[in-house]
N, C-alpha and C positions, 0 to 999 in steps of 0.2 A: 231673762238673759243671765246665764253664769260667766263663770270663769277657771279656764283651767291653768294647768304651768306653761302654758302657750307651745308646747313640743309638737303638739300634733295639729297645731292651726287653726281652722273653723269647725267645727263639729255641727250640724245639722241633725237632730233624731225627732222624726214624726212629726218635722211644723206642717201645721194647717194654718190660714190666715186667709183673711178678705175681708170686706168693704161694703160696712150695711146688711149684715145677714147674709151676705153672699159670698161663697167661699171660692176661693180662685187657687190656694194651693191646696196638695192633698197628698199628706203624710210624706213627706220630705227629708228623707235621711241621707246626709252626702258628707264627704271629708273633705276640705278644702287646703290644699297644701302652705305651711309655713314656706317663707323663702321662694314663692312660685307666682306666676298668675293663674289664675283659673280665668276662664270665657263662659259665660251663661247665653247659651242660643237657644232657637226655638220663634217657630212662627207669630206672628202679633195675638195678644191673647193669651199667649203659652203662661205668664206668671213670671217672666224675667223681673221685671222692675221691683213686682210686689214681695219677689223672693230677697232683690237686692236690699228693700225698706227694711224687709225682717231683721238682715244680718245687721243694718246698721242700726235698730231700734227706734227707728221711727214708726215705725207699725210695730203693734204686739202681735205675737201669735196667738190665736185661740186653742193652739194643743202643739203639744210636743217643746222642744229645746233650742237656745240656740247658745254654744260654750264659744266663747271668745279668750287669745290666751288672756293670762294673770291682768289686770289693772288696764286694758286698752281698752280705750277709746276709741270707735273708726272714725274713720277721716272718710267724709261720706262727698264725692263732686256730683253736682247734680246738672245736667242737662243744659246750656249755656242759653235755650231758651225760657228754662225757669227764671232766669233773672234780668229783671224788670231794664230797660234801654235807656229808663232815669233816673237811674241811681245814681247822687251825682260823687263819685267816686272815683278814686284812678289806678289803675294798671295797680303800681304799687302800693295802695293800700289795701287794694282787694286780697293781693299777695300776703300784705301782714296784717291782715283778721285769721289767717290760718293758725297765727302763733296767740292769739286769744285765748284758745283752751290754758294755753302757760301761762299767762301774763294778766287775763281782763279785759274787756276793752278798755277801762278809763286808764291803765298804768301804760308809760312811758318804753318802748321796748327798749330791751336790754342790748348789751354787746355779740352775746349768740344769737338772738332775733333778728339783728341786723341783717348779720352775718348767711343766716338760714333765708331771710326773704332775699338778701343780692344773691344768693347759692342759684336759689330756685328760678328767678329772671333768668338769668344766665341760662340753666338745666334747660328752660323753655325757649327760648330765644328772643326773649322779651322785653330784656332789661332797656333798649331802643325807647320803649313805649312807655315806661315807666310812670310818665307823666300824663299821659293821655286818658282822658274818662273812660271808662270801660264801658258805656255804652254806643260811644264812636267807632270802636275797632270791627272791623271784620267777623265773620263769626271762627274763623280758626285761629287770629289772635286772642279771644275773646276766651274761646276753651282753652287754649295756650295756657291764659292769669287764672281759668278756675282749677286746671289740672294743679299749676306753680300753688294753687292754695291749700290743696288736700295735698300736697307733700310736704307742705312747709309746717305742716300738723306734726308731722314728724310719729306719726300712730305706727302701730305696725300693723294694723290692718287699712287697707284704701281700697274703698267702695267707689266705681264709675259707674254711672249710667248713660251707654254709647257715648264713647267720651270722643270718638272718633266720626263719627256719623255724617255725612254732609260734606267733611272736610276737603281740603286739597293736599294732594303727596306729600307736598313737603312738612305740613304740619301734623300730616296722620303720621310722618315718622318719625319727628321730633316727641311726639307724645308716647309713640310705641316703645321709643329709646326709654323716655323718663321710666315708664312703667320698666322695664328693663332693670334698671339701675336699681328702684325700690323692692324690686323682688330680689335681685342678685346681693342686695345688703340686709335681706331676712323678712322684709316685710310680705304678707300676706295679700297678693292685689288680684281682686275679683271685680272684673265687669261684662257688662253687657254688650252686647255686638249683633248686630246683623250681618257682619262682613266674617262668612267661611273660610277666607283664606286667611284672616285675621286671628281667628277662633283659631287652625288650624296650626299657627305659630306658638300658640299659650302652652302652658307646661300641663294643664289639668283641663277638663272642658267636661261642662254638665248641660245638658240636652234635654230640654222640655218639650211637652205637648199637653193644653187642655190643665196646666195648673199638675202634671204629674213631672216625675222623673223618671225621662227615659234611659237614660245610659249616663252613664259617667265613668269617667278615667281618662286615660291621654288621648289626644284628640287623633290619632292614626285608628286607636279602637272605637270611637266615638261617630265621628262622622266619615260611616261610614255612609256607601247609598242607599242600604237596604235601612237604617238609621234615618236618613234623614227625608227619604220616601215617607214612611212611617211618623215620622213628626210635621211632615207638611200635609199629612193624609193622602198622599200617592200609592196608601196600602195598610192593609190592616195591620196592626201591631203585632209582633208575634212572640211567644217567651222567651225565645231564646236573642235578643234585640238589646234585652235588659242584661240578663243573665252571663253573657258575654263579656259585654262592656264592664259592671260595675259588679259581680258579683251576684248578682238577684236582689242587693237591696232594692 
């Protein structure tokens, strides 16, 4: 993992990575916009997730790069069924373990902590719950306090994995809004989706099949049908698919 002056966002050149000998990406070069989101789709199997561990450094890659800007940290939300229903924790402390990278766990938050975890209640519509264990809530209250804690990180880069998935309207558009906010004030937010119309909203969108990169760029050049034929296997892949869309990288 490097680092550059953070101007030109995520930088991706030639990762490969996987899990026990077995390679799941393959040669992976993409530009991920500062100030944007980007949407990672692609059929089950395609390398979403595994591509999202890379960025955030939980997986290494076995070849190629991945530049992050100057001195960030990602703010990585993980799947609100990674987290265990007995945790005995609540709403708002789930919210201020986000500000730990600043502060520690053992130190006392401070007056901007505060301030950043009521910010983020609020931002989600959460601050209600505040008190409640987080393993009682619903599951789109639930993602609601894990999204409120990868913003309360305050990174400028934020990693989801389908941070929307499963939900109900009102909470997929509370959470759409927040990502909104954090991209519109500079930050870099990439996640994962199976929802096309969702992908089709994001300012960047990168398109897998089989651990490759099919296309990449705005999501009107992206998914298109001859695109996403071609990543569901409704057709064979053809060069000009790539070539279009991102370039030929």
């Amino acid at each position: 993992m490097t680092h550059s002056d953070g101007s030109s966002g995520i930088e991706l050149d030639g990762v490969a990575a996987g899990y026990a000998g077995r390679t799941v990406l393959h040669a992976i070069t993409a530009r991920l916009p500062r100030a944007g989101v980007t949407a990672i789709v692609g059929p089950n199997g395609s390398g979403k997730s595994t591509l999202l561990s890379v960025v955030a450094g939980v997986l290494r890659a076995d070849a190629g790069s991945v530049t992050l800007p100057a001195g960030v940290r990602p703010a990585f939300v993980v799947q609100r069924s990674a987290v265990s229903d007995s945790l005995p924790i609540t709403v708002h402390e789930t919210v201020a373990m986000g500000r730990w990278a600043h502060r520690g766990p053992w130190r006392r938050l401070s007056e901007e902590d505060r301030e950043i975890v009521a910010e983020e209640l609020h931002r989600l519509e959460i601050t209600g719950l505040s008190r409640r264990r987080l393993g009682s809530l619903s599951g789109g209250q639930r993602q609601r306090a894990l999204v409120a804690q990868g913003l309360a990180q305050r990174s400028r880069v934020l990693l989801l994995d389908e941070p929307t998935t499963g939900l109900d309207i009102p909470a997929r558009r509370t959470i759409a809004a927040a990502l909104a906010d954090a991209a519109a004030a500079g930050t870099a937010v990439v996640h994962v989706t199976h929802d096309l119309a969702e992908a089709d909203r994001a300012d960047h969108c990168l398109l897998l099949r089989d651990g490759r990169l099919l296309a990449e760029g705005p999501p009107t050049a992206v998914l298109t049908q001859d695109a996403l034929d071609t990543a569901w296997g409704l057709r064979r892949p053809t060069a000009t698919v790539m070539n279009e869309t991102s370039g030929g990288r």
